[in-house]
C-alpha positions in Angstrom: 0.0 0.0 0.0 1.1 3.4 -0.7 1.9 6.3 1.8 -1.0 8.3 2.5 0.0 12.0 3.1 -2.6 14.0 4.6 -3.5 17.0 6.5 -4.2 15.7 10.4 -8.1 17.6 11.3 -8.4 15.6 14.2 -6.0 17.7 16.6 -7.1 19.7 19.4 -8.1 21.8 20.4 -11.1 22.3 17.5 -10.1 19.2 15.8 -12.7 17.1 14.2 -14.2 13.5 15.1 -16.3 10.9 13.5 -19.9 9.6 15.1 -21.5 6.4 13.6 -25.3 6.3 13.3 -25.5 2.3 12.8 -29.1 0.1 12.2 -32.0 0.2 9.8 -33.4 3.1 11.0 -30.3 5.2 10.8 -31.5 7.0 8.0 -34.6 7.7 8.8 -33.7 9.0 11.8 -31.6 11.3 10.4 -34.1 12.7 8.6 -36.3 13.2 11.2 -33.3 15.6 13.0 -31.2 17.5 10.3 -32.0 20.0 7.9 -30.7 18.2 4.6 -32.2 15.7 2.6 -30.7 12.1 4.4 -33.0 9.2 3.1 -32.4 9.8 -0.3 -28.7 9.7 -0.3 -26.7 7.2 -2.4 -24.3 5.2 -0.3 -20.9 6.7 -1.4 -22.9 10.0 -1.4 -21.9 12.8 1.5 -24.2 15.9 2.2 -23.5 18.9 4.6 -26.3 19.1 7.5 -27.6 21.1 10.5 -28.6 20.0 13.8 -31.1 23.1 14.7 -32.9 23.9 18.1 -36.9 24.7 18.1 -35.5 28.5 16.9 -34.1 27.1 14.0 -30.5 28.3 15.4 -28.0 25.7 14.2 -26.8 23.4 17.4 -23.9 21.5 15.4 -22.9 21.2 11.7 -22.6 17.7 10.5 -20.8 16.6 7.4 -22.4 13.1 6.4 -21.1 10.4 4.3 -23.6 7.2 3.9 -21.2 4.2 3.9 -23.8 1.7 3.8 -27.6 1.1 3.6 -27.3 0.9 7.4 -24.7 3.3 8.2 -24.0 7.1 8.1 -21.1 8.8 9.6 -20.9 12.0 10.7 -17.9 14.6 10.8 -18.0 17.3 13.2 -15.8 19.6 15.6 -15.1 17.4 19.0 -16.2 20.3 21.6 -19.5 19.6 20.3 -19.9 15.8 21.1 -21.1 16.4 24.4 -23.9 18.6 23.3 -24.6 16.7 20.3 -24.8 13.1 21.0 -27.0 13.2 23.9 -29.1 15.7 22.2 -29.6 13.0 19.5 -29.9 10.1 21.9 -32.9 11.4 23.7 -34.8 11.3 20.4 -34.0 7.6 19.1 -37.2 5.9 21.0 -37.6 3.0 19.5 -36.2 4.0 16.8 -33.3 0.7 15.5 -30.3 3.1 15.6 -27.2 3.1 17.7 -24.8 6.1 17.9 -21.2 5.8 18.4 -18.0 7.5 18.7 -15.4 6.3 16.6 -13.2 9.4 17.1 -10.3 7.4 19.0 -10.4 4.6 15.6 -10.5 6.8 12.9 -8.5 9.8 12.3 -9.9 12.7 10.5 -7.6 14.0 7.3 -7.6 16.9 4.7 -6.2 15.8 1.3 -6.2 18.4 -1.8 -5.4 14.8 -3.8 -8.2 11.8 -4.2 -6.4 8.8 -3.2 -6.7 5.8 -4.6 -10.0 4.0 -3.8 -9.1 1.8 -0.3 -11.4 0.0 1.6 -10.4 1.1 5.0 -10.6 4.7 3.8 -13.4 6.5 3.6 -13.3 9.9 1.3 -15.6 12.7 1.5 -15.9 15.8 -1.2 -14.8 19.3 0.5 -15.4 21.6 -1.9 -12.3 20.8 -4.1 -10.5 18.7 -1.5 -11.2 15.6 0.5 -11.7 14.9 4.2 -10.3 11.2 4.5 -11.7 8.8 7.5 -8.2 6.7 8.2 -8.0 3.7 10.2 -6.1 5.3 13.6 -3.4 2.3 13.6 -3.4 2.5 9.2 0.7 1.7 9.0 1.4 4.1 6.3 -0.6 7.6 7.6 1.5 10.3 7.4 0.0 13.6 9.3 0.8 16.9 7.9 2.6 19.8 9.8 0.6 22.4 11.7 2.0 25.1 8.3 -0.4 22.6 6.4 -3.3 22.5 8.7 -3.5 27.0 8.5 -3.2 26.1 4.8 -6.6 23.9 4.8 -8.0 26.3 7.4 -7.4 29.4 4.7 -9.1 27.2 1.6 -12.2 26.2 3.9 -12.4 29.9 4.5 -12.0 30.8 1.1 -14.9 28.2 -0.2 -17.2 29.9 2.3 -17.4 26.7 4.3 -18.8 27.6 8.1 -18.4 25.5 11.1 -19.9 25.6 14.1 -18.0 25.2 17.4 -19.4 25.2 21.3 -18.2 29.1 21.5 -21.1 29.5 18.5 -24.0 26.6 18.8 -27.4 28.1 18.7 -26.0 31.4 17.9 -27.1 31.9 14.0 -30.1 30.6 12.5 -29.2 28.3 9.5 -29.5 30.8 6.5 -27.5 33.1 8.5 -24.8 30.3 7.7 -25.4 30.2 4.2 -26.7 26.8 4.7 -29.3 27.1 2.2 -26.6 28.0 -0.4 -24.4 25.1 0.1 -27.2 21.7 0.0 -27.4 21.7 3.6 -31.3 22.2 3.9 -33.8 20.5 1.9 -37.1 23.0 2.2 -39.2 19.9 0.2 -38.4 17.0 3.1 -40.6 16.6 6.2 -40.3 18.0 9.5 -37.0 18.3 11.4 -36.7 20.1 14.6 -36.5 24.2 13.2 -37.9 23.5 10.8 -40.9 26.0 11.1 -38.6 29.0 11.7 -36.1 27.6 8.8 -39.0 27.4 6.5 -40.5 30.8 7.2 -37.3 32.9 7.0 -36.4 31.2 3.6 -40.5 31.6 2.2 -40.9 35.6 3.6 -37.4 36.2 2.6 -36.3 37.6 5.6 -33.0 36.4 6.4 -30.9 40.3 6.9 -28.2 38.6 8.1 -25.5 36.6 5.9 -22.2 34.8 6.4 -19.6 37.1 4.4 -16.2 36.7 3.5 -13.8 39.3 5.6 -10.0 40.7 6.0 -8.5 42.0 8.6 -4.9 43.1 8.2 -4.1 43.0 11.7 -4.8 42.2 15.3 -5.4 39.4 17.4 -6.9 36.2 16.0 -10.7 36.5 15.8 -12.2 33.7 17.4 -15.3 32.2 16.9 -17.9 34.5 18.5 -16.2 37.5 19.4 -17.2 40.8 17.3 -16.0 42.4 14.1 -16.9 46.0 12.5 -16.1 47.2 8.8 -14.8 49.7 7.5 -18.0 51.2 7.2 -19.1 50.5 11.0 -21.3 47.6 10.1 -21.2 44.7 13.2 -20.6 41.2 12.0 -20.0 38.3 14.3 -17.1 36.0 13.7 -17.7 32.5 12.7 -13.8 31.6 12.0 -10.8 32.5 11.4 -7.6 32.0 9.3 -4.2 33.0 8.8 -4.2 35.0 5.3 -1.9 34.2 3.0 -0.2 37.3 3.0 -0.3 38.1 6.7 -3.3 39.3 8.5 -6.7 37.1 9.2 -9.2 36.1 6.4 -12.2 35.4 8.6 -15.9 34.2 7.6 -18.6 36.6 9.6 -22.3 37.1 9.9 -23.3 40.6 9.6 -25.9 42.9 7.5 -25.4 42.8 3.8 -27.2 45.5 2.9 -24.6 48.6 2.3 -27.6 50.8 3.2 -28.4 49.6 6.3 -27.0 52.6 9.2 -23.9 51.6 11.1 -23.4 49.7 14.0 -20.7 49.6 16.5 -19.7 46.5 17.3 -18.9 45.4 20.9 -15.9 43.0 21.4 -16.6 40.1 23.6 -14.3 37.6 25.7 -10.7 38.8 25.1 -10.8 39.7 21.1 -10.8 43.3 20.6 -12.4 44.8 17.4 -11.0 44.4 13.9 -11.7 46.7 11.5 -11.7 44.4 8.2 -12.6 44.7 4.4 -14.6 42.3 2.0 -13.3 39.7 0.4 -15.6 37.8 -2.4 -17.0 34.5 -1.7 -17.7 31.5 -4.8 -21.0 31.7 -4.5 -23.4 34.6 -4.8 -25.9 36.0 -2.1 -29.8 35.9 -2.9 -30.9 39.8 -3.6 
């Protein structure tokens, strides 16, 4: 077997882990719980998805990848297991579905290469890279450096990609993510916990709020949660963070897109202080 060389996503202290959904009703549980469209999806297939309280505020976001008729995995930010995983649990019934952690037996990698089809390696798309699920004790991984990992960091910034981490569940409601504009919500499925509120800001086209693209030449590192202003005084809330390529932070933040609306000064919370930062364009467009 070939070396694998990979980018290691699973280091702390944000670094990502794997949760099985295992039975017959994995699927359809699924659906019952996340915003995206679960049932239908090929095995092989992978699909971003929110977990949402009754506000329709996202809780966690899950990137899924249906291995088997009976089995969907799920790849999401570690802080979060403890807030997800029972959250889920309490709703399974009698539902024939067993969660598990399978964070300490697989190791989450970046790859900007598809490697060759393995069968103890799962692959999942990420916008034009791959997240690869490795056997932990695989004798040929190879973990990139920490210079590689702010590299994947910048690209997952530049595609727009969100995450959600414990400093920022149930802060944004899902279109404030861009979650409609990445497959992440299906508005023709049936119910799902938010889905009212989801449903009524996407119908009454309400959502004021968008996930932007931002750069901030200097400062401290934003970090997820704390507050942002432009250059024209407009809040935004940070979402994350990384190093830009030319020094500085390139940063993905919620705030008003409407150039009209008045300006708002932004108050800095925890121990970030506020960054005055300028637009950067994102690869997909904004509705009107």
């Amino acid at each position: 077997m070939s070396r694998l060389v990979g980018i290691d996503l699973s280091s702390p202290p944000d670094g990502l882990g794997v949760l099985a959904f295992r039975g017959p009703d994995a699927a359809k549980f699924l659906q019952g719980q996340l915003s995206a469209e679960i049932e239908k999806l090929a095995t092989g297939a992978a699909t971003f998805a929110g977990l949402h309280n009754p506000q329709g505020r996202v809780i966690a976001l899950l990137a899924l990848l249906r291995t088997a008729p009976d089995e969907i995995l799920a790849v999401l930010p570690r802080d979060l297991f403890s807030t997800v995983e029972p959250r889920l649990r309490k709703y399974i019934l009698r539902a024939k579905v067993r969660i598990e952690d399978l964070s300490d037996s697989l190791q989450v990698l970046g790859s900007t290469i598809r490697p060759s089809p393995a069968t103890e390696i799962r692959q999942l798309p990420w916008s034009d890279r791959w997240v690869l699920l490795v056997p932990a004790d695989h004798p040929d991984m190879f973990a990139g450096r920490m210079s590689a990992r702010a590299h994947w960091e910048r690209a997952d910034v530049a595609a727009g990609l969100p995450q959600v981490y414990l400093a920022t569940s149930e802060t944004f409601v899902a279109q404030m993510l861009n979650l409609d504009l990445l497959g992440a919500i299906a508005f023709d499925k049936g119910c799902y916990t938010g889905q009212e509120v989801i449903a009524r800001a996407h119908y009454r086209g309400r959502v004021k709020r968008r996930l932007q693209r931002w750069h901030a030449a200097s400062g401290p590192e934003p970090r997820p949660g704390s507050s942002a202003r432009t250059a024209d005084g407009r809040s935004l809330t940070v979402v994350r963070a990384a190093v830009g390529a030319q020094g500085g932070w390139d940063l993905l933040a919620v705030g008003n897109f409407a150039a009209s609306e008045p300006a708002v000064e932004a108050v800095a919370t925890g121990d970030a202080d506020v960054l005055l930062v300028e637009p950067l364009p994102l690869p997909y467009s904004l509705p009107e």
